[in-house]
C-alpha positions as CSV (number, residue, x, y, z in Angstrom):
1,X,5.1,-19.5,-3.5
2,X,2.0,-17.4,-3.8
3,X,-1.2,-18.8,-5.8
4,X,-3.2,-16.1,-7.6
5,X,-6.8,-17.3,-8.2
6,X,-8.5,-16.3,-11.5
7,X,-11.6,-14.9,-12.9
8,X,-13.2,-15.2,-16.4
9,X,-13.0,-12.0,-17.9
10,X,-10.0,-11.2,-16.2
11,X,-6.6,-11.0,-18.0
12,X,-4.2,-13.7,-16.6
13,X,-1.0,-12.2,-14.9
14,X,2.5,-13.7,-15.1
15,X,3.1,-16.7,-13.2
16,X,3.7,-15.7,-9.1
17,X,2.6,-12.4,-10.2
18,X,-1.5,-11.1,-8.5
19,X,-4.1,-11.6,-10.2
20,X,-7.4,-8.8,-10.6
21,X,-10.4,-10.0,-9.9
22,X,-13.6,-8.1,-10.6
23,X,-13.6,-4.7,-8.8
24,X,-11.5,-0.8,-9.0
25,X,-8.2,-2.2,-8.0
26,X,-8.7,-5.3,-6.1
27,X,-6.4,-8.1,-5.8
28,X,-6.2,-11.6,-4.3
29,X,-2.8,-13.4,-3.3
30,X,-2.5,-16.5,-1.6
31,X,0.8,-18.0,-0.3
32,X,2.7,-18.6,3.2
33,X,3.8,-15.2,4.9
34,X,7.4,-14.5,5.7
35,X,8.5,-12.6,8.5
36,X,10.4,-9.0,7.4
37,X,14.0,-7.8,8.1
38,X,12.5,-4.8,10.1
39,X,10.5,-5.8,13.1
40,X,6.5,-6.1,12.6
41,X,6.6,-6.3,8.6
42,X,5.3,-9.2,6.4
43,X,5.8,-10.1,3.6
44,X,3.9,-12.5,0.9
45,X,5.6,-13.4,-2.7
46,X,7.3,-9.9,-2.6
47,X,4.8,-8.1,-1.1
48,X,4.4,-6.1,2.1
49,X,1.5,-6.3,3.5
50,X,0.1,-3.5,5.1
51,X,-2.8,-3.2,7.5
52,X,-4.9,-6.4,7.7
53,X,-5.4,-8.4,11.1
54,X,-2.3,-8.9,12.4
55,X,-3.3,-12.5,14.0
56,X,-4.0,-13.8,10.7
57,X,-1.1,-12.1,8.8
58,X,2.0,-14.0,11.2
59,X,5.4,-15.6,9.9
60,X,4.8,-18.9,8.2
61,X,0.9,-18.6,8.2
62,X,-0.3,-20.2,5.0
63,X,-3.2,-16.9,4.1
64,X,-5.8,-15.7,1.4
65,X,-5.4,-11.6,1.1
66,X,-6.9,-9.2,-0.5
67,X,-6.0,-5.1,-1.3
68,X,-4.5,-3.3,-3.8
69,X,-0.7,-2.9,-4.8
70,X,0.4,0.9,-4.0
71,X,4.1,1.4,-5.6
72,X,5.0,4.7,-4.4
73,X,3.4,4.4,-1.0
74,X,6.7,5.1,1.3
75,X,7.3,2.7,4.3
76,X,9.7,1.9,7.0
77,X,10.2,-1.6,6.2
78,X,13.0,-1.4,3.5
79,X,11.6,-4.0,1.4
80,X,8.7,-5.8,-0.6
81,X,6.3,-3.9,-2.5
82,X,3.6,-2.1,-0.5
83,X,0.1,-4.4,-0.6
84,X,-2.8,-2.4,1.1
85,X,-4.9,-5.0,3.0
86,X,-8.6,-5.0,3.2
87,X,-9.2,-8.6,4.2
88,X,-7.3,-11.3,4.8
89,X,-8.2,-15.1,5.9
90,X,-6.2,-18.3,7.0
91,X,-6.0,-21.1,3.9
């Protein structure tokens, strides 16, 4: 299951659900990532994540990422809410 960290200041999300911490859009998930029906997609908690290092981002890699959620961003994977990645790190 993914662990959102939280900020004072910042509204608390639902539980499994990201949380915002300070910043136009960012968001930190934690959790293990799960490998994608499609080949070379991830996923975390429902989300694909997209970009990102792909050595740190691997099937059943226990990971700290943050990005911002992009709904209506179209992708080839089929499944999991797009995540845009801006850094990611092993936990």
């Amino acid at each position: 299951p993914v662990t959102p960290t939280t900020r004072p200041g910042v509204k608390t999300p639902k539980p499994g659900g990201p949380s915002t911490p300070p910043g136009v859009g960012a968001t930190t998930l934690s959790g293990t990532v799960q490998g994608g029906v499609e080949p070379g997609c991830v996923l975390l908690d429902g989300y694909l994540l997209l970009g990102g290092p792909r050595d740190v981002l691997t099937p059943g890699t226990r990971v700290e990422v943050t990005g911002r959620v992009e709904p209506g961003m179209m992708t080839t994977c089929q499944q999991g809410t797009p995540f845009v990645v801006t850094a990611a790190q092993r936990s």
